[in-house]
Every structure is written in structure tokens, then in C-alpha cells.
Phi, psi and omega in degrees: 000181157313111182275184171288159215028029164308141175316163196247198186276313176309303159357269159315284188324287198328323195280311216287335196258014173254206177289184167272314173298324182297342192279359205263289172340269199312309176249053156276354120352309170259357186269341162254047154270344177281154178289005166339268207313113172319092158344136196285357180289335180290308177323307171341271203291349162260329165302308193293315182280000177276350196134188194238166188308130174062028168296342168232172171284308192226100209246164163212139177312068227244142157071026216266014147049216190269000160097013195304310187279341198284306181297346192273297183269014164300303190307326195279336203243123147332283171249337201179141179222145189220120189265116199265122171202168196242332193294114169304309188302299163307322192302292204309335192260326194289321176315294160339265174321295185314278220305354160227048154261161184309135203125121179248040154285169187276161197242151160197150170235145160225154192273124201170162212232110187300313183287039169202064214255135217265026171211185220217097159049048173247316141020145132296300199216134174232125165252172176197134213214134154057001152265021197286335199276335183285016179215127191308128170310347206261314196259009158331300180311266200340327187298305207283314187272356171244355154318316177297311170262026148254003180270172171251156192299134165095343165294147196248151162272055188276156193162145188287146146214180178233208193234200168220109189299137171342152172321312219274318183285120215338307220295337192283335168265342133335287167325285187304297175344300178299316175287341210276292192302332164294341174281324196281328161333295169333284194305323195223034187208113171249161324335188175252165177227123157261132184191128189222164165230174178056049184229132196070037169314126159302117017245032181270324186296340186313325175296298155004261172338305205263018194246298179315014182044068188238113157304124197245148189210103166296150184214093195259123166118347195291297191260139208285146145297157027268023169235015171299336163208090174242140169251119192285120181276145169214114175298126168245123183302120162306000000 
């Protein structure tokens, strides 16, 4: 939950009515005091599954926020781990932290649009953590599709999701409730703030992945609970 020096409830409203970059800009300072911030049993366990220290040359980051995943592949990485985010505000908190985690690979962030994505087969491994809700079902392929064209053949796409809880269950109404009110935000407040749940779900992105011509391997079972179901994909480029 919210820790001390956490964003305050005015705060967060205050982010909620502005763009989604600009609300990031504003409580990246404060974001991981939030229950926001990806847990580090998820990084683990996505780390874990790219391999052991300095198994690769070059990784990236998608959305890569305050660096939760980043500090993880820096130690995984050889030459350069690389942090992609459009937020100024996140990159300066994610430099801060990457830059002093473990690991001697070169740390570089760029400024950038996960749907415009500004680099061509340069990759090992590409992650992506806790943004999955900022990017539209409509634009999921696109997402998908410039994943593909920062990996190098043969290169993985790994990342955490989940299933979509039973009907019956709280989280599942929680969601909607939540996504209902962010559309109606939507509807009668520009700029937009996109932030959705229950979106790039398992096993519906497999199909997805695999239209993008990616071999896909679910890894069910890894993580404990209150994260048990969640499932780490780890995606392979043809």
C-alpha cells in the first residue's frame, strides 16, 4: 500500500486530471511509495527467467518508469541496458536508482513513445513491467509490433501478466468499476489520462504474440502468493 512520503489523495486526483505524461512527470518523485510500483517478486522472477549475470549483450526496458526492471537487468547485461519512457520525470528517478545497482553494463534512457518505437533489431531481451494498462486494446498489435522491431532475431519479449479473475470475484469488479470511471474521465476531460486494468491478459495476448511472429512459453507457477496468478511469458523473436 502507500508508504510514508507517499503522494497525498490531492495529489494523485491532481495526476489523475491531467495527461498521462504529464501526471507521471508530476508524482515520479513519489511513485514508488505507491502500491504502483511493480513489485520486486515480479522483476525477480522475470530476471530469473532471462538468465543468469551477463547472459546478454543488450536489453531494454519498454515503459521502464522509476527502473524497477532495469536495476534487475543491468547485472544480466554485458554492454548497455536501455530505459524507454515519454515521462522526463520518471527517466531522472529511474537514472538514480539504475545508475547505482549492480552491474557494469552502460545504463542510457531515451525519451520515447512505446507505439513509435525508435529502434530497428537492436535487442537481446525486451521487458516491460506495470504499463501494460496505459496502452489501448486497439493499440495492443502496434505495441506488439514494435516489440518485435527493437528485438534482434531470436531475440525475447519477457513480461509478467495475469488471467482475468472470475466473475464472482471482488478484483473483477474493482477493475471494471475502475476502468468505467476512467472512460467517463476520458469522455468529458482532455487531454486524456490513459490507465486501464485487466488488459494484455493471458491467454488472450498469446494469440497476439503470435500473429507478430513471436514463439511464445507461459511460465505458470513461479510466484508466491498474493502474486501467484500471475504468469511470466517469455516471448521468442522468429
Amino acid at each position: 500500500m502507500f508508504q510514508k512520503d507517499g503522494p497525498s489523495f490531492k495529489e494523485l486526483i491532481e495526476q489523475a486530471l491531467v495527461s498521462t505524461q504529464r501526471g507521471y512527470d508530476m508524482i515520479a518523485p513519489k511513485f514508488d511509495k505507491t502500491p504502483f510500483r511493480t513489485p520486486d517478486e515480479i522483476c525477480l522472477a522475470i530476471a530469473k527467467v532471462i538468465g543468469p549475470e551477463k547472459s546478454i549483450d543488450r536489453a531494454l526496458d519498454v515503459c521502464c518508469g522509476t527502473g524497477a526492471a532495469m536495476i534487475r537487468l543491468r547485472a544480466l547485461c554485458k554492454k548497455e541496458v536501455v530505459g524507454l519512457d515519454f515521462s522526463d520525470g520518471m527517466r531522472e528517478e529511474a537514472a538514480r536508482r539504475v545508475g547505482a545497482a549492480n552491474g557494469d553494463a552502460k545504463v542510457t534512457f531515451v525519451k520515447g513513445d512505446a507505439l513509435a518505437m525508435p529502434f530497428d533489431s537492436e535487442f537481446d531481451v525486451a521487458t516491460c513491467v506495470g504499463a501494460f494498462g496505459h496502452i489501448r486494446e486497439e493499440e495492443e498489435d502496434a505495441f506488439i509490433t514494435g516489440i518485435a522491431k527493437a528485438l534482434k532475431p531470436g531475440g525475447r519479449f519477457v513480461f509478467a501478466t495475469g488471467m482475468e479473475p472470475p466473475v464472482a470475484h471482488p478484483a473483477f469488479w474493482i477493475a471494471k468499476g475502475f476502468n468505467a470511471a476512467m472512460r467517463v474521465r476520458n469522455a468529458l476531460l482532455k487531454p486524456e489520462f490513459i490507465m486501464y486494468y485487466l488488459t494484455f491478459l493471458w491467454p488472450d495476448v498469446k494469440s497476439k504474440l503470435e500473429a507478430a511472429g513471436f514463439d511464445v512459453d507461459a511460465r505458470i507457477g513461479m510466484l508466491e502468493k498474493p502474486f501467484d496468478r500471475m504468469i511470466v511469458v517469455d516471448a521468442r523473436k522468429k
